[in-house]
PDB file with SEQRES, HELIX, SHEET and CRYST1 records, atoms N, CA, C and O in Angstrom:
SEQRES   1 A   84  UNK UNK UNK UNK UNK UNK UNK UNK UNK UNK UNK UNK UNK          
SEQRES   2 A   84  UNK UNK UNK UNK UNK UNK UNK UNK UNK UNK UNK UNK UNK          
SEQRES   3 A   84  UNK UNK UNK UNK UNK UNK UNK UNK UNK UNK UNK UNK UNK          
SEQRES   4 A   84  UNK UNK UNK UNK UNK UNK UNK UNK UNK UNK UNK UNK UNK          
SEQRES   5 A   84  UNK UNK UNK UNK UNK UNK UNK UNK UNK UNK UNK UNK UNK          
SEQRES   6 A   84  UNK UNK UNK UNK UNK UNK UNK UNK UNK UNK UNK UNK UNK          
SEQRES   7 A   84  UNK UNK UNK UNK UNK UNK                                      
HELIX    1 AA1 UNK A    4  UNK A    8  1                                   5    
HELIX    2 AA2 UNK A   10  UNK A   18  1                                   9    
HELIX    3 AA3 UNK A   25  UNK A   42  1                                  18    
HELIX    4 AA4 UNK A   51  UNK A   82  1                                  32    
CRYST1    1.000    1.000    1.000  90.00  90.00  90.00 P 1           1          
ATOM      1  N   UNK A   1     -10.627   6.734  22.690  1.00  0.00           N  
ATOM      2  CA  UNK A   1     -10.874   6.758  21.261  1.00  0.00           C  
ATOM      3  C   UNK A   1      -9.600   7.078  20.489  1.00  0.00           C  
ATOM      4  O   UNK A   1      -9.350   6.322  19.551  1.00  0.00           O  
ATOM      5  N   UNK A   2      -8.839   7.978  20.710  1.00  0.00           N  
ATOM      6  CA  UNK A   2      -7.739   8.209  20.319  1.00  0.00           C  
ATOM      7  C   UNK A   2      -6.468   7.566  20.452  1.00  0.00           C  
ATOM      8  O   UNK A   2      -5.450   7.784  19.795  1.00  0.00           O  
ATOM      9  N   UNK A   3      -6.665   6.665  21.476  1.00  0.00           N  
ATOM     10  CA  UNK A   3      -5.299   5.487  21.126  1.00  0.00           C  
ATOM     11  C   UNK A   3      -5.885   4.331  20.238  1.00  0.00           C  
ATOM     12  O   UNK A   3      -5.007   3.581  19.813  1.00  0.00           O  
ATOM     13  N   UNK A   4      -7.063   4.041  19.891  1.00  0.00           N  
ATOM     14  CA  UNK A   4      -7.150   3.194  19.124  1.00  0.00           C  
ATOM     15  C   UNK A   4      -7.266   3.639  17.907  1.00  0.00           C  
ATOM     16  O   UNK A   4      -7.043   2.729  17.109  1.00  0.00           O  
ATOM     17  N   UNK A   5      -7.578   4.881  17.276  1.00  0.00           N  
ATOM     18  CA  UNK A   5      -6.915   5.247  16.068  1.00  0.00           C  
ATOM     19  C   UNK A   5      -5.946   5.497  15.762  1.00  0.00           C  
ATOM     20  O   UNK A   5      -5.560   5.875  14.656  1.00  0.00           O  
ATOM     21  N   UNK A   6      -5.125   5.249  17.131  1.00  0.00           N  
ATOM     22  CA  UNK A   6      -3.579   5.813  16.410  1.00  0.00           C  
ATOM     23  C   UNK A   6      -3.017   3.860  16.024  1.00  0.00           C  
ATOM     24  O   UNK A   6      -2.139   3.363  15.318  1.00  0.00           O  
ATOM     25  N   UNK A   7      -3.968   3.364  16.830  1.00  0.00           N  
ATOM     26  CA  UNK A   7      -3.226   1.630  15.896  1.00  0.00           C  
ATOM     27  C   UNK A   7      -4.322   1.218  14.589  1.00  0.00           C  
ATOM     28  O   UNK A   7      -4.039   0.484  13.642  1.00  0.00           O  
ATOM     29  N   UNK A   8      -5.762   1.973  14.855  1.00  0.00           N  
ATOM     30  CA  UNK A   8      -6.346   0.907  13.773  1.00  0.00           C  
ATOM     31  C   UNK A   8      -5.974   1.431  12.817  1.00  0.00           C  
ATOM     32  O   UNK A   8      -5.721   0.508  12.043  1.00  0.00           O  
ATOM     33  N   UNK A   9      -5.693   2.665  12.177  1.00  0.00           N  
ATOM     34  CA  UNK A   9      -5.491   3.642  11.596  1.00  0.00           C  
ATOM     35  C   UNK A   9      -4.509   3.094  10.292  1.00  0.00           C  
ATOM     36  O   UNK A   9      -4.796   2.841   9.122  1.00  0.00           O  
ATOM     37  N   UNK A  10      -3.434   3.042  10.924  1.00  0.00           N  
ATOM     38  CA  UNK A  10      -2.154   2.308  10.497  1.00  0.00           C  
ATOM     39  C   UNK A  10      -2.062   1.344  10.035  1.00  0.00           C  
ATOM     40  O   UNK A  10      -1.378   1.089   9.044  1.00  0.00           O  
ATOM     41  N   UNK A  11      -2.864   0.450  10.776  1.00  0.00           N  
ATOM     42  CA  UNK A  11      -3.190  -1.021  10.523  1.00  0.00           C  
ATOM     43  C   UNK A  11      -4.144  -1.296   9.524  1.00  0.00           C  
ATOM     44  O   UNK A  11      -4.329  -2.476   9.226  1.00  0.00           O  
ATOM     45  N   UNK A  12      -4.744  -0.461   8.988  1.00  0.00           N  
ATOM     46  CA  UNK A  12      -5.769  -0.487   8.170  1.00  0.00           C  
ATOM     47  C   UNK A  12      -5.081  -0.438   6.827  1.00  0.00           C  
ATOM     48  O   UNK A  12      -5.327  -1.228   5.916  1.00  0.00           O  
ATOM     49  N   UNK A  13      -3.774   1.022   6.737  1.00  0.00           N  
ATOM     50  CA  UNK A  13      -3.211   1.751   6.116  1.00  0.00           C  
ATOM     51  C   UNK A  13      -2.323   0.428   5.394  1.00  0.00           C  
ATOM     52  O   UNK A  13      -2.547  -0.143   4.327  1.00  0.00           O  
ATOM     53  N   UNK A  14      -1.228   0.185   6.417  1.00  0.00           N  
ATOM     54  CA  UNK A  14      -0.789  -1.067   5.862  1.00  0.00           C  
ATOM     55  C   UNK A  14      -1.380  -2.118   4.802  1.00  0.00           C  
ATOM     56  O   UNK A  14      -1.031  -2.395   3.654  1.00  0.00           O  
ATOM     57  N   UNK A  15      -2.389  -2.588   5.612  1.00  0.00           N  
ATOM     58  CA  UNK A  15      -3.242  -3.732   4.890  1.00  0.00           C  
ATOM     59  C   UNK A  15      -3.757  -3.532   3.712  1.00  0.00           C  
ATOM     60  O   UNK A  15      -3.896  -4.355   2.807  1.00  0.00           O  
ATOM     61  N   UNK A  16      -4.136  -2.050   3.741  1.00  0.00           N  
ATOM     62  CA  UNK A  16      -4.492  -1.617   1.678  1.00  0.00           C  
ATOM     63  C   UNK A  16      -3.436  -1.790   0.966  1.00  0.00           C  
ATOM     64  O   UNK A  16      -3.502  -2.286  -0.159  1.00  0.00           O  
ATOM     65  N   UNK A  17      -2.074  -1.324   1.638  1.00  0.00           N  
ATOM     66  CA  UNK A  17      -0.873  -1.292   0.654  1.00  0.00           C  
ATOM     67  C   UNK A  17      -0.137  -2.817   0.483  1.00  0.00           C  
ATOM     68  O   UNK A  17       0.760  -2.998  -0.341  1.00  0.00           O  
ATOM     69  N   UNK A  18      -0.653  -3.900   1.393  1.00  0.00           N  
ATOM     70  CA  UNK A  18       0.191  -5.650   1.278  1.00  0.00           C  
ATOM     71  C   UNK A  18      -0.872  -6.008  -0.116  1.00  0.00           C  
ATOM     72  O   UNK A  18      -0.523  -6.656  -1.103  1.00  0.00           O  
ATOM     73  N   UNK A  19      -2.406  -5.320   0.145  1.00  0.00           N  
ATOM     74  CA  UNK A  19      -2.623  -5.972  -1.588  1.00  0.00           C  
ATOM     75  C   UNK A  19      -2.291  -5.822  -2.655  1.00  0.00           C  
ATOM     76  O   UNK A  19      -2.547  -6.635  -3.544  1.00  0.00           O  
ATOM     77  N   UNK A  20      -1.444  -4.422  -2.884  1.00  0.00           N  
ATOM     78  CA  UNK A  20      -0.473  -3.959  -3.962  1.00  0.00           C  
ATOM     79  C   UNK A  20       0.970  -4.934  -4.397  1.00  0.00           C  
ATOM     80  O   UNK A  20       1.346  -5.295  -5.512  1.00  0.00           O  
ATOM     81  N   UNK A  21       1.478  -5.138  -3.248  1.00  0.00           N  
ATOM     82  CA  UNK A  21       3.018  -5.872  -3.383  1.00  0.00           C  
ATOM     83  C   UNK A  21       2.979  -7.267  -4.308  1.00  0.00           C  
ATOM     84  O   UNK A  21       2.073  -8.096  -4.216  1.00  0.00           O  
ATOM     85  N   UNK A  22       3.912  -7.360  -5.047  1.00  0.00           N  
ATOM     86  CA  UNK A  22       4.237  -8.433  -5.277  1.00  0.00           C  
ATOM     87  C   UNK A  22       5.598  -8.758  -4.968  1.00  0.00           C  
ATOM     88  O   UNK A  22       6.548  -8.021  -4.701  1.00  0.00           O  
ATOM     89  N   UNK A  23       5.469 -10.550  -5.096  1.00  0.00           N  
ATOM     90  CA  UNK A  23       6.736 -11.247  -4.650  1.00  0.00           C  
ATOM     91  C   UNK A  23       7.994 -10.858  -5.512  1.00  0.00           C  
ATOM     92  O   UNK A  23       8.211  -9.951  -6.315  1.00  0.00           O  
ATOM     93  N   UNK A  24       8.806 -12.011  -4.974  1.00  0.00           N  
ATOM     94  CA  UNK A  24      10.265 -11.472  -6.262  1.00  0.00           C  
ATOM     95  C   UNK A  24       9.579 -12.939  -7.072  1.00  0.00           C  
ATOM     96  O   UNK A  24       9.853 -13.081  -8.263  1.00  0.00           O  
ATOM     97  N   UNK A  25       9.138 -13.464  -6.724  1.00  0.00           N  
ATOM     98  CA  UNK A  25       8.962 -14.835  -7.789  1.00  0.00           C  
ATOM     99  C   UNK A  25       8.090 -14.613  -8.866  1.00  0.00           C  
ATOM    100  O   UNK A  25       8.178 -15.089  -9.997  1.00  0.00           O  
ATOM    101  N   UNK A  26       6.893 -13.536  -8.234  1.00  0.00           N  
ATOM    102  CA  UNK A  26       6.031 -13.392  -9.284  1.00  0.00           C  
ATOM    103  C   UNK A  26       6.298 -12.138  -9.976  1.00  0.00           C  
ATOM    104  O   UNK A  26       5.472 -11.821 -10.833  1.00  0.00           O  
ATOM    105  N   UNK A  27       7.065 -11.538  -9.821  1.00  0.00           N  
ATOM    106  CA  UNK A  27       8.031 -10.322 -10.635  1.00  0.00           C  
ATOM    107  C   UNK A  27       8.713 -11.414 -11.538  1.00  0.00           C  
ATOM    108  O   UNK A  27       8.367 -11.443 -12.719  1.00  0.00           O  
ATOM    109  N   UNK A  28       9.652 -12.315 -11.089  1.00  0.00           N  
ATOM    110  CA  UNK A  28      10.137 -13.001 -12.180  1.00  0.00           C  
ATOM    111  C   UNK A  28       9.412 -13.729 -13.492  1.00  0.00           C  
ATOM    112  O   UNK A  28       9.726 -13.785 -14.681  1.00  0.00           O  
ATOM    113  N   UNK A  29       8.272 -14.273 -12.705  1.00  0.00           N  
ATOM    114  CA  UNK A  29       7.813 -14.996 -13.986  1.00  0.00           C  
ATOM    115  C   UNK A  29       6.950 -13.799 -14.694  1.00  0.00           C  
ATOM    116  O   UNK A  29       7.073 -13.570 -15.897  1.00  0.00           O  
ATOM    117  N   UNK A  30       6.344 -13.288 -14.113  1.00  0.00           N  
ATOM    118  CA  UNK A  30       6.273 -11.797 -14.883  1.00  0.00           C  
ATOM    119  C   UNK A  30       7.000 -11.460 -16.041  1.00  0.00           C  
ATOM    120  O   UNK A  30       6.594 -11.318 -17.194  1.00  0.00           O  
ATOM    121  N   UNK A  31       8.134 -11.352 -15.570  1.00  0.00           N  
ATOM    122  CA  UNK A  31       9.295 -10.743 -16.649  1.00  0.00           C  
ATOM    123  C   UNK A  31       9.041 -11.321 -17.603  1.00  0.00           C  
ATOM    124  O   UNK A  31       8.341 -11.065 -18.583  1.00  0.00           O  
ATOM    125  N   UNK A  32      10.009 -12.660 -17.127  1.00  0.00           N  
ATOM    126  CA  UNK A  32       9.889 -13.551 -18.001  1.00  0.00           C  
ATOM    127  C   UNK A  32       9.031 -14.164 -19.107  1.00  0.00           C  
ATOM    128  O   UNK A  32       9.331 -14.734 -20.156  1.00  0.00           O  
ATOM    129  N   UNK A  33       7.770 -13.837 -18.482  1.00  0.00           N  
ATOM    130  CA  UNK A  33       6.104 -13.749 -19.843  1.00  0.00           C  
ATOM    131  C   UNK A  33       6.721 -12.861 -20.645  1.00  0.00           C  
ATOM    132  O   UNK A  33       7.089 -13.231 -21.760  1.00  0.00           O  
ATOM    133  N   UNK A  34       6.933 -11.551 -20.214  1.00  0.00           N  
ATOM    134  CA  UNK A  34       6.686 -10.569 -21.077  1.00  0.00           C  
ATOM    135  C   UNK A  34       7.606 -10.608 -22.098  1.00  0.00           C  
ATOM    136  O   UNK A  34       7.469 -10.292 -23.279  1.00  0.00           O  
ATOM    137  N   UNK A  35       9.354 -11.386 -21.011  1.00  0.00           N  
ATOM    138  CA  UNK A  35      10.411 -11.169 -22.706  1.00  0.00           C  
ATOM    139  C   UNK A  35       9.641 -11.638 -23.594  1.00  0.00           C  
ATOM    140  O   UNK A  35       9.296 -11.040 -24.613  1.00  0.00           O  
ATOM    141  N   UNK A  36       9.224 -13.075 -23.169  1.00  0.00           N  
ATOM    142  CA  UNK A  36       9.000 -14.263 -24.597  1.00  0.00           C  
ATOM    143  C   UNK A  36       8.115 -13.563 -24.969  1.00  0.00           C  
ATOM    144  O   UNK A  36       8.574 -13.238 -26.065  1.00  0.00           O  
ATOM    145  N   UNK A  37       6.942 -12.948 -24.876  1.00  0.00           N  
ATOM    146  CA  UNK A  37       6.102 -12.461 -25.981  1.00  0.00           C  
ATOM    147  C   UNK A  37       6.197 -11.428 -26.301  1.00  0.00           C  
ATOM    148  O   UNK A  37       5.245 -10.856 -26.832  1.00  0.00           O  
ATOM    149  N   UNK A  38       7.758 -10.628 -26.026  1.00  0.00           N  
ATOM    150  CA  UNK A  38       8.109  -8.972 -27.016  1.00  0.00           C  
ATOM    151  C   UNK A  38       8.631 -10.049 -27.874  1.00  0.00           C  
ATOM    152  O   UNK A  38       8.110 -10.148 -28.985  1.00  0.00           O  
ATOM    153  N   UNK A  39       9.849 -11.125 -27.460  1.00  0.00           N  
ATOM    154  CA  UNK A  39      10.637 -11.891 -28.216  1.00  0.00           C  
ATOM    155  C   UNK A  39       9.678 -12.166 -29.627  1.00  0.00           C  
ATOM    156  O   UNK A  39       9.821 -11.517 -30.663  1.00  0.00           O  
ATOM    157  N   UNK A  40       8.815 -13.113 -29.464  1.00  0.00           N  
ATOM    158  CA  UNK A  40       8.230 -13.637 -30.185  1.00  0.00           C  
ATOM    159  C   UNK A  40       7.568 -12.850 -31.330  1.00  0.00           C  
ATOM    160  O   UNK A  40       7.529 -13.099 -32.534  1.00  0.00           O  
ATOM    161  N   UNK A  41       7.003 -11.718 -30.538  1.00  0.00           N  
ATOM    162  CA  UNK A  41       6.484 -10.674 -31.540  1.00  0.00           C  
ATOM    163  C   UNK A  41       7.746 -10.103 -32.607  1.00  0.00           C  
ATOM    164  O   UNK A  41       7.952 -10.397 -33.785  1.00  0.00           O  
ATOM    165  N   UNK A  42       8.478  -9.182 -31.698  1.00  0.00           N  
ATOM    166  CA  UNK A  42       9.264  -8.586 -32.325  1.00  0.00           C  
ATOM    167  C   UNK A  42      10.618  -9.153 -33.584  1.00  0.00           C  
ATOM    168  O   UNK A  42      11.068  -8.659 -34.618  1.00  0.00           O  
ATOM    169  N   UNK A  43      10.980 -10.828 -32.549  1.00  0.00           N  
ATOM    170  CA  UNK A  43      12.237 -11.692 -33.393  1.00  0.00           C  
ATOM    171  C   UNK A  43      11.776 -12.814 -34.112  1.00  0.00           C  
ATOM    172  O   UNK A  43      12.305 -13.163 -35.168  1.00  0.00           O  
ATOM    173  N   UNK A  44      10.810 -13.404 -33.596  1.00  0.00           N  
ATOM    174  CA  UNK A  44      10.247 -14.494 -34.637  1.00  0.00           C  
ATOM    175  C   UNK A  44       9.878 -15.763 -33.400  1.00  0.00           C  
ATOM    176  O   UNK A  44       9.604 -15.403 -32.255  1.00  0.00           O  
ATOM    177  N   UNK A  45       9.900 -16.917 -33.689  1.00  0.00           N  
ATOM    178  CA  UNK A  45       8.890 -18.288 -33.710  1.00  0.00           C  
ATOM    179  C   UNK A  45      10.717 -18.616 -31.957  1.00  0.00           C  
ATOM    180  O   UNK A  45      11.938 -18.507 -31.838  1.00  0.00           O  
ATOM    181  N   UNK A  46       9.825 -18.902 -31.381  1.00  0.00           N  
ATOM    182  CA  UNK A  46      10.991 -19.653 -30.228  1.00  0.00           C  
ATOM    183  C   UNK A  46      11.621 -20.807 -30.856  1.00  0.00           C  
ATOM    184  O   UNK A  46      11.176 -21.628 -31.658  1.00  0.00           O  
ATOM    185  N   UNK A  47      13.026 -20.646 -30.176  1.00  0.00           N  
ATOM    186  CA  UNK A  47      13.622 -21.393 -31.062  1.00  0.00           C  
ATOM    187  C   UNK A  47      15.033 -21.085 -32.465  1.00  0.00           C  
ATOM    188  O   UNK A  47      16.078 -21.675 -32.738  1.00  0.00           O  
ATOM    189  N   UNK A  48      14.375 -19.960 -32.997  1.00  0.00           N  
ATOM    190  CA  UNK A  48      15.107 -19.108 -33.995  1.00  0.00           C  
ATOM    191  C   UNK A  48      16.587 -18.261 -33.814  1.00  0.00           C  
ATOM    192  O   UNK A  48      16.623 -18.185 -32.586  1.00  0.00           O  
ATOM    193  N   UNK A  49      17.566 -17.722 -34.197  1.00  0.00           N  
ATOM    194  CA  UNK A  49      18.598 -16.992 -33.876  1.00  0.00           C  
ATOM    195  C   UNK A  49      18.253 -16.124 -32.937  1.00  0.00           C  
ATOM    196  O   UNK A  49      18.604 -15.836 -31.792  1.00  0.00           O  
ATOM    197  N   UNK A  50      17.204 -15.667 -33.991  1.00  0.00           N  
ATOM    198  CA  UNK A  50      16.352 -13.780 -33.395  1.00  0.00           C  
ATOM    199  C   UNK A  50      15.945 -13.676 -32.176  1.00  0.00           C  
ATOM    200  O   UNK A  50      16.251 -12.760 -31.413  1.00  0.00           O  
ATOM    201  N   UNK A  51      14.942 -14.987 -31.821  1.00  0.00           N  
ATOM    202  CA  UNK A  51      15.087 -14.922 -30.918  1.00  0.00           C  
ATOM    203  C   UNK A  51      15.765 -15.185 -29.515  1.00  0.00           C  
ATOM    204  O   UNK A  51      15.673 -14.897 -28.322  1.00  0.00           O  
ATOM    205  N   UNK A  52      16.453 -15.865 -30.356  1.00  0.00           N  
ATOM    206  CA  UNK A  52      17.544 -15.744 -28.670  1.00  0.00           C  
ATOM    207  C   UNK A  52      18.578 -14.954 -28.868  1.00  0.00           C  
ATOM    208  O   UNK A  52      19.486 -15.563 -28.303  1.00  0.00           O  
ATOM    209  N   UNK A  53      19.090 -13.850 -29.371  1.00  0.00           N  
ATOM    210  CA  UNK A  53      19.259 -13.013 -29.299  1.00  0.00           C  
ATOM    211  C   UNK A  53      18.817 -11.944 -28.789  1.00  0.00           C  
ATOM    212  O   UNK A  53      19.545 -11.219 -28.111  1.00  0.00           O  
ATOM    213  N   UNK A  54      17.276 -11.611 -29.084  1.00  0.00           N  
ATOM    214  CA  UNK A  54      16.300 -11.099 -28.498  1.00  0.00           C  
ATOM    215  C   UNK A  54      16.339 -11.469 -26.698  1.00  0.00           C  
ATOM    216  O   UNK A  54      16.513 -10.626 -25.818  1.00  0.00           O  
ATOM    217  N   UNK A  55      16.165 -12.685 -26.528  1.00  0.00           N  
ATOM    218  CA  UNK A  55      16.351 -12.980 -25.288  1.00  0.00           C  
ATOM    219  C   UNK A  55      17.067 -12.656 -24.442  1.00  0.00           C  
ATOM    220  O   UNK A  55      16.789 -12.410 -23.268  1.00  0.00           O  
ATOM    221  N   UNK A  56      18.224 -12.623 -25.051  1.00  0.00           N  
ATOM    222  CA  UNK A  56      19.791 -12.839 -24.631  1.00  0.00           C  
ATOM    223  C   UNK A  56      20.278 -10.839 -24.221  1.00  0.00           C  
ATOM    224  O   UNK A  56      20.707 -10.424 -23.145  1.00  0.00           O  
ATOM    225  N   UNK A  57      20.009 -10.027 -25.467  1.00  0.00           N  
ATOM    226  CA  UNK A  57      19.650  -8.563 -25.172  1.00  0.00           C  
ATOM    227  C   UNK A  57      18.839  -8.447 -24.129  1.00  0.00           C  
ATOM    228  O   UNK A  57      19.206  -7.458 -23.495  1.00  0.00           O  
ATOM    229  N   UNK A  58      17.650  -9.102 -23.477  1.00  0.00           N  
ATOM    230  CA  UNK A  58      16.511  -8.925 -22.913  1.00  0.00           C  
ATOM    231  C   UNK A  58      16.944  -9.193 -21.382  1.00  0.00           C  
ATOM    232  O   UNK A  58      16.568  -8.579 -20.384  1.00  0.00           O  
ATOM    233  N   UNK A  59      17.904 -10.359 -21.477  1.00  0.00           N  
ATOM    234  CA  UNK A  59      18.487 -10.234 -19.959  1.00  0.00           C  
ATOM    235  C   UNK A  59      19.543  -9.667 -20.000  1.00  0.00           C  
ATOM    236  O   UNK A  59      19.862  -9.739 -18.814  1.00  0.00           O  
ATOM    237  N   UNK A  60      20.513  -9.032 -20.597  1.00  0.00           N  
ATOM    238  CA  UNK A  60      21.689  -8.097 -20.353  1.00  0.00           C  
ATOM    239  C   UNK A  60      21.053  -7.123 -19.945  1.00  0.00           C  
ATOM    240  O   UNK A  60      21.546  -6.777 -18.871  1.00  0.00           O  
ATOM    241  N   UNK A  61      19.858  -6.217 -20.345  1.00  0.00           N  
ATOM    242  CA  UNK A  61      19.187  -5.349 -20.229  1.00  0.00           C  
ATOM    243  C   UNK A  61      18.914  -5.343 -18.537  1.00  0.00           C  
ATOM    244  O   UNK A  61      19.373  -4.564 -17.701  1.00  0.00           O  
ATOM    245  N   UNK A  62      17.872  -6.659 -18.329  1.00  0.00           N  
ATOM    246  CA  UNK A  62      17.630  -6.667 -17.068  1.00  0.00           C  
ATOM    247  C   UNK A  62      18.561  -6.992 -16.222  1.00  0.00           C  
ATOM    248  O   UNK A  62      18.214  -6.868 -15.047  1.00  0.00           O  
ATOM    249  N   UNK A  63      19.782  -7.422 -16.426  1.00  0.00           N  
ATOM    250  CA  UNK A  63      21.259  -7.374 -15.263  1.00  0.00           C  
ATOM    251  C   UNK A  63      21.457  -5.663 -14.952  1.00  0.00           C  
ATOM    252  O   UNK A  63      21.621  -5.186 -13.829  1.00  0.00           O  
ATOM    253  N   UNK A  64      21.399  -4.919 -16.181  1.00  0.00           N  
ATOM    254  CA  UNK A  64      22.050  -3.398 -16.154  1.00  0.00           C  
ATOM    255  C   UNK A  64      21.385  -2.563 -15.447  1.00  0.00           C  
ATOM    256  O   UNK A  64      21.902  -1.577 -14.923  1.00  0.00           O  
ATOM    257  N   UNK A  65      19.821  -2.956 -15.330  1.00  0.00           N  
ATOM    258  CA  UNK A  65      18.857  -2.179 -14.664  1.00  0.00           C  
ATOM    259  C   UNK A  65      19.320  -2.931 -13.145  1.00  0.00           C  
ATOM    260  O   UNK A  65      19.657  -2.117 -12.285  1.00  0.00           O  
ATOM    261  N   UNK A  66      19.349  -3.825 -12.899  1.00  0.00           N  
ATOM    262  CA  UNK A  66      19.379  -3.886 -11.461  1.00  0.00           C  
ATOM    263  C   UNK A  66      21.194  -3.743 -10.522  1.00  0.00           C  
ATOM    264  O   UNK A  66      21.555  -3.765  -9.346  1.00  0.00           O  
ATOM    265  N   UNK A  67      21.895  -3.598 -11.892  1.00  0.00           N  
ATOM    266  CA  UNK A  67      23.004  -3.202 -11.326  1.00  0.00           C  
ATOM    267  C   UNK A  67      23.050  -1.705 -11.130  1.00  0.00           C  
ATOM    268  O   UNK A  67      23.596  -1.055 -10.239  1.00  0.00           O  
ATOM    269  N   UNK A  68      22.378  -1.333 -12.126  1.00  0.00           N  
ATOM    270  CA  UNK A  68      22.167   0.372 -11.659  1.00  0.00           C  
ATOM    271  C   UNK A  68      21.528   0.435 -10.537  1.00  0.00           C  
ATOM    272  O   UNK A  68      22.003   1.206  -9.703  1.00  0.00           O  
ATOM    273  N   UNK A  69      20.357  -0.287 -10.192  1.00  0.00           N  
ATOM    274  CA  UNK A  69      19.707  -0.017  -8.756  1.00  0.00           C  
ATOM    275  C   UNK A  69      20.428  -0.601  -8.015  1.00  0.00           C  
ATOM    276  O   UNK A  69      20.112  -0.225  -6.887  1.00  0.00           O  
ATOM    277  N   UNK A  70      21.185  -1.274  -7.956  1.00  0.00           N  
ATOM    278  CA  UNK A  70      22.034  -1.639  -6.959  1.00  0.00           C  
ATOM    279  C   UNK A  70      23.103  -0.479  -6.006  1.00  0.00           C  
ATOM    280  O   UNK A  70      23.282  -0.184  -4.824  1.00  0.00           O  
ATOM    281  N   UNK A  71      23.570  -0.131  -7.186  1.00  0.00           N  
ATOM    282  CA  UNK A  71      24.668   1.477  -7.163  1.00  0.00           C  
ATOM    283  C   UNK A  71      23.719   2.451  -6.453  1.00  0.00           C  
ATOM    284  O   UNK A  71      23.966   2.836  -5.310  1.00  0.00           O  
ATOM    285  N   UNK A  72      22.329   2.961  -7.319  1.00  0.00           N  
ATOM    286  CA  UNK A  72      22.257   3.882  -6.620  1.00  0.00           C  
ATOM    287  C   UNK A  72      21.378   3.819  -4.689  1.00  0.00           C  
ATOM    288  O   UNK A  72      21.233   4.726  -3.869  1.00  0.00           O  
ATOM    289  N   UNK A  73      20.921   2.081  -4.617  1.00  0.00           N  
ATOM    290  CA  UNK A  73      20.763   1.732  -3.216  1.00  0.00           C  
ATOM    291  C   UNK A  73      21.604   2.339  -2.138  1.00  0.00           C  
ATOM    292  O   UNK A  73      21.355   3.028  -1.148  1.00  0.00           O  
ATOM    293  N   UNK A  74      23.084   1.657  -2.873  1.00  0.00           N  
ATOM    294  CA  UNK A  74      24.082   1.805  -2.547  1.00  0.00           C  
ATOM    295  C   UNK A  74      24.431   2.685  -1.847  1.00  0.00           C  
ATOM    296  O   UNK A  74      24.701   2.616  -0.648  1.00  0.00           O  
ATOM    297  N   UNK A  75      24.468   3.919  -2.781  1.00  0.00           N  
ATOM    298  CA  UNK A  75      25.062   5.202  -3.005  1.00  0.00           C  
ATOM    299  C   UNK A  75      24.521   6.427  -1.885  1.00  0.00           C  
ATOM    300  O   UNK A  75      25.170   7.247  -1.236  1.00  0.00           O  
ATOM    301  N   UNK A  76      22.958   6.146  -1.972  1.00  0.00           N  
ATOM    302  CA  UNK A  76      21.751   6.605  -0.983  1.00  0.00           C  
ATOM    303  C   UNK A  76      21.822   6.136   0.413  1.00  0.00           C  
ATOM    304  O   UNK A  76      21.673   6.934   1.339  1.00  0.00           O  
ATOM    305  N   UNK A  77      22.088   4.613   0.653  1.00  0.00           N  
ATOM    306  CA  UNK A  77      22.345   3.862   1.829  1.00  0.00           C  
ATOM    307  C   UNK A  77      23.622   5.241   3.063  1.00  0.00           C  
ATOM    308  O   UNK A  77      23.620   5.708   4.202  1.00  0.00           O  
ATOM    309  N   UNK A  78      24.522   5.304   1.720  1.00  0.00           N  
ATOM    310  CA  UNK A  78      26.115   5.891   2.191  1.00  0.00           C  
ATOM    311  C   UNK A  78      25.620   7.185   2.680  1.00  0.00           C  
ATOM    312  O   UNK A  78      25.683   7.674   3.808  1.00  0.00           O  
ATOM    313  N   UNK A  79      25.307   7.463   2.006  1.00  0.00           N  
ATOM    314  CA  UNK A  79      25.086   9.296   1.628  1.00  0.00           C  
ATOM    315  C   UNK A  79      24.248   9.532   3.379  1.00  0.00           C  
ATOM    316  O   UNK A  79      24.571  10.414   4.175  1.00  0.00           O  
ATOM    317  N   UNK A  80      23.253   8.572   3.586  1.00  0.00           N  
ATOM    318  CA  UNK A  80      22.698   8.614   4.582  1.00  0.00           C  
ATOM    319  C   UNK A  80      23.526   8.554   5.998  1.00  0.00           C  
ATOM    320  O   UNK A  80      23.450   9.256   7.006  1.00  0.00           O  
ATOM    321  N   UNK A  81      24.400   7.356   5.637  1.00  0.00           N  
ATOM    322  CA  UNK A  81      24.827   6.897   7.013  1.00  0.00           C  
ATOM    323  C   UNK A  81      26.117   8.191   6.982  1.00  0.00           C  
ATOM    324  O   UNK A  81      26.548   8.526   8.085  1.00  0.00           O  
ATOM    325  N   UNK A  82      26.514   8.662   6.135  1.00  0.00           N  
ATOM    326  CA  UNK A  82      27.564   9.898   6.110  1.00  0.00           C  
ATOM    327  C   UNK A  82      26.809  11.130   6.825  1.00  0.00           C  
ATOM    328  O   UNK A  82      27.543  11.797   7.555  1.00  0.00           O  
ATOM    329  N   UNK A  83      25.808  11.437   6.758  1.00  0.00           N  
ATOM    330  CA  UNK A  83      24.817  13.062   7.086  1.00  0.00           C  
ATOM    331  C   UNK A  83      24.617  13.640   6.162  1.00  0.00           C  
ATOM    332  O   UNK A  83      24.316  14.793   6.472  1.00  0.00           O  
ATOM    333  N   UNK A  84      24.606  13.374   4.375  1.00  0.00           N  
ATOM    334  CA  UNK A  84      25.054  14.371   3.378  1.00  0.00           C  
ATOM    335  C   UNK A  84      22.964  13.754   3.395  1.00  0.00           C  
ATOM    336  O   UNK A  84      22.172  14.233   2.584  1.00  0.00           O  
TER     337      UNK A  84                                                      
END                                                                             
């Protein structure tokens, strides 16, 4: 009984948490919904200055966030393989 809870257990555990994940594709178009309709709300009609400006802020934004997670991957990766 006890070696098969030590696999179904896990296996169970896993399988609740793969229905949570999403892809990187559907993170992207994700995003991407959401600029255009802060855009739209917040800068005006697609198409307009505002909004591609809006846009244009909207992905500098999202480069800075993942260059920061990049650094601190990074940084954590090191720190590890150092002993600190």
């Amino acid at each position: 009984m006890r070696a098969t809870s030590r696999f179904i257990l896990p296996a169970l555990f896993a399988l609740s948490l793969a229905g949570c994940m999403q892809t990187a594709s559907e993170q992207v178009a994700t995003t991407a919904a959401d600029d255009e309709a802060f855009c739209q709300k917040n800068a005006g009609p697609v198409g307009s200055g505002n909004y591609a400006a809006c846009m244009k802020d909207r992905d500098i934004a999202a480069g800075n966030r993942q260059a920061r997670m990049d650094r601190t991957h990074r940084r954590v990766s090191e720190d590890m393989l150092n002993g600190r």
